[in-house]
C-alpha positions as a Python dict, from the first residue, in 0.01 Angstrom:
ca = {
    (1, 'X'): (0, 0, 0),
    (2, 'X'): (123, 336, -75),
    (3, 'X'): (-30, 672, 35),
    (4, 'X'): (-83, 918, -232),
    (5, 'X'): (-240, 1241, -304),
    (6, 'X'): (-509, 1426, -538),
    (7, 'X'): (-634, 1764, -610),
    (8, 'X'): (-1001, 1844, -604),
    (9, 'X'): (-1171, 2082, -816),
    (10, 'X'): (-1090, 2353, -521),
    (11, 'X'): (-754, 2281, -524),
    (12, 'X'): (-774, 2121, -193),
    (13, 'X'): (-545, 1778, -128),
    (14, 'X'): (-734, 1464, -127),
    (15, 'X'): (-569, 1206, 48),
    (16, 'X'): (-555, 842, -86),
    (17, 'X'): (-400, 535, -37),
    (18, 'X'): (-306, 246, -353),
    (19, 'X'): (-306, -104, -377),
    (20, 'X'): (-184, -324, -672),
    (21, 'X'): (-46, -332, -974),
    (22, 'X'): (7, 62, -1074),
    (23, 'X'): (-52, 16, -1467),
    (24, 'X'): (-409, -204, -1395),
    (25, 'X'): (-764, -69, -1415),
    (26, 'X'): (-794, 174, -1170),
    (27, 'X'): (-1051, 97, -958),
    (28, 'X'): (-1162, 398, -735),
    (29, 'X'): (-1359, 375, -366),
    (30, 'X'): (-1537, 608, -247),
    (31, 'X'): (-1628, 604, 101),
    (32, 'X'): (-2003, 676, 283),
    (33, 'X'): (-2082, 1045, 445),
    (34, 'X'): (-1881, 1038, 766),
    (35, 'X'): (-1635, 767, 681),
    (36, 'X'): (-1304, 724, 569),
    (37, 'X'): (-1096, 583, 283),
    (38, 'X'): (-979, 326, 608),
    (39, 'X'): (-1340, 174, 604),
    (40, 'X'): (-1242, -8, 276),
    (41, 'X'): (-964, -174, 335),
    (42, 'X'): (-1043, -524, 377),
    (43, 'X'): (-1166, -461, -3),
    (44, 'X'): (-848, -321, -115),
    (45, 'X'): (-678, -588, -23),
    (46, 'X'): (-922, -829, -242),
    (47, 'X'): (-948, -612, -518),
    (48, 'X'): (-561, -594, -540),
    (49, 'X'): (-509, -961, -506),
    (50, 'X'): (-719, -1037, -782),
    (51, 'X'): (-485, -806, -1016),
    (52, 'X'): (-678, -460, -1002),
    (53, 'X'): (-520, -97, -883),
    (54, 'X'): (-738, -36, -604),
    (55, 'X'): (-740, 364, -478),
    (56, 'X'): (-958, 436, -172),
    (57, 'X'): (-994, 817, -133),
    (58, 'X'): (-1109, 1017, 159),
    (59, 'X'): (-1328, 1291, 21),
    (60, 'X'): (-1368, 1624, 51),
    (61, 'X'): (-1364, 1709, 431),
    (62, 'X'): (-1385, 1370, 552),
    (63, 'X'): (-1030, 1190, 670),
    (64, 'X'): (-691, 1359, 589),
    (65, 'X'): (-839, 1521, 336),
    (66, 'X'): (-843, 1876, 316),
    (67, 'X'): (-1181, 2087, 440),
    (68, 'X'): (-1347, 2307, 140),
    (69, 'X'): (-1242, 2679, 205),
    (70, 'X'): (-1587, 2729, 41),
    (71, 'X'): (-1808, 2515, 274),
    (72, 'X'): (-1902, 2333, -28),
    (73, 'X'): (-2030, 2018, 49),
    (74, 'X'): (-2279, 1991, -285),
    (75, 'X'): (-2322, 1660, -405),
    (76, 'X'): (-2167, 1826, -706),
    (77, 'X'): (-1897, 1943, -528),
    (78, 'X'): (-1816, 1588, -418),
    (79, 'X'): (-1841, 1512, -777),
    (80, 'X'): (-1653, 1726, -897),
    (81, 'X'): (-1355, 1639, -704),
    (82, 'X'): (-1453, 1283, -825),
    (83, 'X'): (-1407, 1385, -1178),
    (84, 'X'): (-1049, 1549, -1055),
    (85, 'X'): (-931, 1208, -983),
    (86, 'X'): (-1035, 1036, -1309),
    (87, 'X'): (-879, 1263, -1529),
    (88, 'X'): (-542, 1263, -1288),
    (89, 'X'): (-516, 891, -1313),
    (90, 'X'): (-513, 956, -1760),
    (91, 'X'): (-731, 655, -1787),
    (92, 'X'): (-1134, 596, -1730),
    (93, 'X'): (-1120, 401, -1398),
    (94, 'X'): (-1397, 190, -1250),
    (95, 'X'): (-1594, 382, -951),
    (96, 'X'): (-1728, 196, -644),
    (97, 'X'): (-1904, 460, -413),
    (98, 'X'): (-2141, 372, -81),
    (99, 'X'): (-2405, 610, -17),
    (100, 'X'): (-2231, 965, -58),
    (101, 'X'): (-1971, 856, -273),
    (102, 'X'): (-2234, 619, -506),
    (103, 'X'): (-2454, 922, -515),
    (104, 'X'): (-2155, 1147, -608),
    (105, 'X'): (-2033, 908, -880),
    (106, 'X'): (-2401, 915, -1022),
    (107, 'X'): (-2384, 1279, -1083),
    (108, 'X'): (-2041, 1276, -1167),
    (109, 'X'): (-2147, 1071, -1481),
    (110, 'X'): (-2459, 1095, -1520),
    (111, 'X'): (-2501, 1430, -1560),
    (112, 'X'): (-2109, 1628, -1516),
    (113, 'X'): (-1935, 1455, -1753),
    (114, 'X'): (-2066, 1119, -1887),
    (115, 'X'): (-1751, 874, -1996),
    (116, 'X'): (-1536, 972, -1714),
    (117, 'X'): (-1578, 608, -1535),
    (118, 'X'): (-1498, 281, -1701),
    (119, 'X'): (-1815, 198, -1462),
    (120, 'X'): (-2005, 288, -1192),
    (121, 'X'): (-2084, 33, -891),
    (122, 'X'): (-2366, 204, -640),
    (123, 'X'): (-2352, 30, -297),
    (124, 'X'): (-2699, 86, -126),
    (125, 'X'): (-2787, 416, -270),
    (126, 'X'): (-3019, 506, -519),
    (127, 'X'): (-3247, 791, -633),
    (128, 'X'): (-3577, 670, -438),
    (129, 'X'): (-3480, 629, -119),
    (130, 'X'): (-3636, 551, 181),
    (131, 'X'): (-3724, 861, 418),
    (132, 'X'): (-3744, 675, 736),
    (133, 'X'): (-3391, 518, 684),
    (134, 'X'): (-3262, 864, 580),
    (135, 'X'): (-3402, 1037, 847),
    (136, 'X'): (-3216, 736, 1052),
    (137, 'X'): (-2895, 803, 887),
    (138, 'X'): (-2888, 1177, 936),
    (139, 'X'): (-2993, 1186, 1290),
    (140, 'X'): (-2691, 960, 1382),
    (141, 'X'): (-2456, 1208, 1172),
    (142, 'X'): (-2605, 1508, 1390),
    (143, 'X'): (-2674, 1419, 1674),
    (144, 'X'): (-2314, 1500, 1840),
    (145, 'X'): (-2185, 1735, 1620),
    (146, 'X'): (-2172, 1982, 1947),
    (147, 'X'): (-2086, 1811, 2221),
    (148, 'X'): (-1897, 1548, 2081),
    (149, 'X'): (-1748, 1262, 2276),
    (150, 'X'): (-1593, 1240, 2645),
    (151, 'X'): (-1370, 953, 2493),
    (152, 'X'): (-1334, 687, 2207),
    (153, 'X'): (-1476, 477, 2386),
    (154, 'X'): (-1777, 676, 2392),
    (155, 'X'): (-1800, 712, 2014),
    (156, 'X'): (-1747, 320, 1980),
    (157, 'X'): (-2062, 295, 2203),
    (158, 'X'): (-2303, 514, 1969),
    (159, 'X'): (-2170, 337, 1684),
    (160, 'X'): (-2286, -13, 1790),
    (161, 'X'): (-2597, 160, 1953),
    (162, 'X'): (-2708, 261, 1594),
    (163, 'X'): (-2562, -21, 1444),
    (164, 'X'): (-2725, -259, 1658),
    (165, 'X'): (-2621, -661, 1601),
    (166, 'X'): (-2516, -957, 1884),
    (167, 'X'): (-2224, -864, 2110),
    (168, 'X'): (-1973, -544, 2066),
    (169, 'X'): (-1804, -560, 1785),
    (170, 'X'): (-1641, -196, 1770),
    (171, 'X'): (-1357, -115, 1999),
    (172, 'X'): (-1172, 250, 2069),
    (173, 'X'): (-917, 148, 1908),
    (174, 'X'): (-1103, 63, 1605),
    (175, 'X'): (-1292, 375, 1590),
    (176, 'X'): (-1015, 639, 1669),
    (177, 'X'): (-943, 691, 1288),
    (178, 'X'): (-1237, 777, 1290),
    (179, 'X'): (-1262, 1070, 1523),
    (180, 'X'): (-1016, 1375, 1639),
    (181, 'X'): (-949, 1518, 1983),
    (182, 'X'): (-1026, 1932, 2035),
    (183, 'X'): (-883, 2154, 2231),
    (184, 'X'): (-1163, 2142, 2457),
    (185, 'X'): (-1086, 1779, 2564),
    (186, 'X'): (-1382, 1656, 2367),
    (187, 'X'): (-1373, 1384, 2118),
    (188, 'X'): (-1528, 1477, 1756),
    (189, 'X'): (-1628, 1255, 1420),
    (190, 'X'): (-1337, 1296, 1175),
    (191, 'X'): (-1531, 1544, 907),
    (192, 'X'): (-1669, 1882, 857),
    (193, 'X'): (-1930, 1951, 1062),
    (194, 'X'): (-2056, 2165, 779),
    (195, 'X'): (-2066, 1897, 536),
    (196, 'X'): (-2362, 1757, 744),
    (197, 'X'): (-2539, 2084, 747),
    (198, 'X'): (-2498, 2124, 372),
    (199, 'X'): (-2649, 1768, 294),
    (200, 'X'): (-2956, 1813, 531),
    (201, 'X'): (-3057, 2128, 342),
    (202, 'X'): (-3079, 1997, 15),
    (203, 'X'): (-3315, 1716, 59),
    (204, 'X'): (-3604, 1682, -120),
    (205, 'X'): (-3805, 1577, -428),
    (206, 'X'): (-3643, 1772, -663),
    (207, 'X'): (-3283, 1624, -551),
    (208, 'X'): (-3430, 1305, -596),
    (209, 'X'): (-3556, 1355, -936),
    (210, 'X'): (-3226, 1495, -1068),
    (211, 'X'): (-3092, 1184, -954),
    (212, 'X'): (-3344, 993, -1128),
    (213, 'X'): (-3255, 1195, -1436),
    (214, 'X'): (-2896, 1094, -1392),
    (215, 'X'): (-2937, 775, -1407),
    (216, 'X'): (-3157, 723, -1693),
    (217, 'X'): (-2825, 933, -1838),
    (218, 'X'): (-2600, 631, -1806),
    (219, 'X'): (-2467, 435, -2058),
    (220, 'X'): (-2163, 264, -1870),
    (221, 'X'): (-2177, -101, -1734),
    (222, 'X'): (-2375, 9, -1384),
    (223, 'X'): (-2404, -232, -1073),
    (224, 'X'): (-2639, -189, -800),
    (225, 'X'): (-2544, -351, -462),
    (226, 'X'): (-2795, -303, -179),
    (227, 'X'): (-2814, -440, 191),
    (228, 'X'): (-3084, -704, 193),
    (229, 'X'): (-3172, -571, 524),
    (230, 'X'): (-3097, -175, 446),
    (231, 'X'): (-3387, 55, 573),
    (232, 'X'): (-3230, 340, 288),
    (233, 'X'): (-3297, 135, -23),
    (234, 'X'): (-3613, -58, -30),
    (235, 'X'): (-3645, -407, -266),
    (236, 'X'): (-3936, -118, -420),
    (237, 'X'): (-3638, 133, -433),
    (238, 'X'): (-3406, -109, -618),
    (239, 'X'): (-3682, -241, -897),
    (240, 'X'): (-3716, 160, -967),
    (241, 'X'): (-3351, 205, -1032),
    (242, 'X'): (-3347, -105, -1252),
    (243, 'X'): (-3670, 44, -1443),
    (244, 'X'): (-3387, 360, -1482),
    (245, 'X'): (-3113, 129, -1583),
    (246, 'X'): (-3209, -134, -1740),
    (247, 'X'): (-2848, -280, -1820),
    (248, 'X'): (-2765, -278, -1466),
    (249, 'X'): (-2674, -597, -1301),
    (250, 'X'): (-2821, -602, -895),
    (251, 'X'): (-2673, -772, -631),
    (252, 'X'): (-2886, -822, -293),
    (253, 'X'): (-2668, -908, -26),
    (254, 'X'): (-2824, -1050, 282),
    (255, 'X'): (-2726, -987, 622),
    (256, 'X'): (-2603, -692, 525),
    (257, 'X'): (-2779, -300, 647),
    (258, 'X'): (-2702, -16, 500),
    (259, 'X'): (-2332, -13, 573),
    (260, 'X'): (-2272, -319, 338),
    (261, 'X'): (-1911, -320, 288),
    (262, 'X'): (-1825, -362, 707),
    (263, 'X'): (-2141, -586, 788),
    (264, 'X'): (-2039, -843, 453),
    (265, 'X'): (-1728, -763, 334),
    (266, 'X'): (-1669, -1078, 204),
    (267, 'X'): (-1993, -1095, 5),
    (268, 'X'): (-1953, -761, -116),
    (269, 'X'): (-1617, -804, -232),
    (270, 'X'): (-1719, -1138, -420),
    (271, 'X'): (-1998, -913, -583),
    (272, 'X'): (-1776, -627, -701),
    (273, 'X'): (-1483, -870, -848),
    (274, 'X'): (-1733, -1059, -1031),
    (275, 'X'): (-1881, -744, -1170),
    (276, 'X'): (-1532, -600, -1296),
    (277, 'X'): (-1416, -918, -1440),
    (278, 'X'): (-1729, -964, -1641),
    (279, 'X'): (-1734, -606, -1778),
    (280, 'X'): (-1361, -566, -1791),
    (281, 'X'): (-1332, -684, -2182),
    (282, 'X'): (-1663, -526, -2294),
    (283, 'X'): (-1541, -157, -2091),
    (284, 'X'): (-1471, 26, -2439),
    (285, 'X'): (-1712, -102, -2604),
    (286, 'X'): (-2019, -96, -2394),
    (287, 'X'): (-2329, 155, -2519),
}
């Protein structure tokens, strides 16, 4: 693994690390709102094995990544930087992106500047989503965004508290990456706080249909993965997408939520190799 270094489309760095062969398909992961390129690297290490160049980026005020001078946290903003990394690496690469980054990449494409990916892998995220589950999702990212944390341990607590499942599976030391220390003494989620802000305020209908719009716009080979127990992307959610893409291939994993990648990573990794090596010959060609 080496660490390496992008510039977004504000000129801020972008922090990344690489795994595999440098002059393979490029395979780029983009992480979930509030998460960090760290959260794939059990699927780094497949994707690498199996012969690919596998980047996972933080993005825009998330990680080691630099915050947006602006306060731009537009799902256009995220992909723009997206498209920034594409056209650094001089070659279409494949996208996986969970949640923010999937919904970043679908813009990106489907709208920004269709032909930048090689294709475009959506993990649980798709234009009709469920409001319950986002409601779910957003409250979590709020809810401390103040006070913060008396300790790690603390954070690792909330984390399993939303994320509930048998025994405790997330330990401080597990979850520091994942959160910085103030001056205050205080212990703080690893991002922006005005990243959440930004995202809450443009909910809606009308974000939703320029999503929808987005992806009937695609014309690269498109995989949907959802959580077969996510509360975010319904089975009703999923057969709408397909209606939008009809030459998308779906993968249901189950026993997976919302956060797919951590609660199957071994499924989920199965589901993306399988997905590049059947569309890796047919990339160019595909309309």
């Amino acid at each position: 693994m080496k660490q390496i270094q992008f510039t977004g489309a504000e000129g801020q760095t972008l922090a990344a690390d690489t795994m595999g062969v440098d002059d393979a398909l490029p395979v780029i992961l983009a992480h979930g709102g509030g998460q960090t390129r760290l959260s794939w690297r059990r699927t780094q290490e497949r994707l690498a094995a199996a012969g690919l160049r596998a980047i996972a980026i933080d993005l825009r005020g998330h990680g080691e990544s630099q915050w947006s001078s602006s306060g731009h946290y537009r799902i256009e903003d995220f992909a723009d930087d997206l498209l920034c990394v594409a056209h650094a690496l001089g070659t279409p690469p494949a996208l996986v992106g969970a949640s923010l980054g999937g919904l970043s990449g679908l813009i990106a494409e489907g709208e920004i500047r269709p032909g930048s990916f090689a294709s475009l892998t959506l993990v649980d995220i798709a234009p009709n989503m469920e409001p319950a589950g986002v409601a779910r999702v957003m409250g979590f990212m709020a809810a401390h965004l103040e006070t913060g944390f008396a300790s790690a341990e603390e954070a690792a607590e909330i984390v399993d508290s939303y994320r509930p499942r048998e025994g405790r599976r997330t330990t401080a030391e597990r979850i520091a990456p994942y959160v910085r220390k103030g001056q205050d003494g205080r212990w703080r989620w690893h991002w922006d706080p005005r990243f959440i802000t930004s995202v809450m305020s443009s909910r809606g209908e009308a974000r939703m249909e320029r999503l929808a719009e987005a992806a009937r716009r695609l014309a690269c080979p498109v995989h949907l993965i959802r959580g077969g127990s996510s509360d975010l992307v319904s089975p009703e959610g999923a057969a709408a997408f397909l209606d939008l893409v009809p030459h998308a291939r779906f993968t249901d994993i189950a026993g997976a939520g919302h956060m797919v990648v951590g609660d199957r990573n071994d499924a989920f990794a199965d589901a993306i190799l399988t997905f590049l090596q059947d569309t890796d010959q047919s990339i160019r060609g595909f309309a």
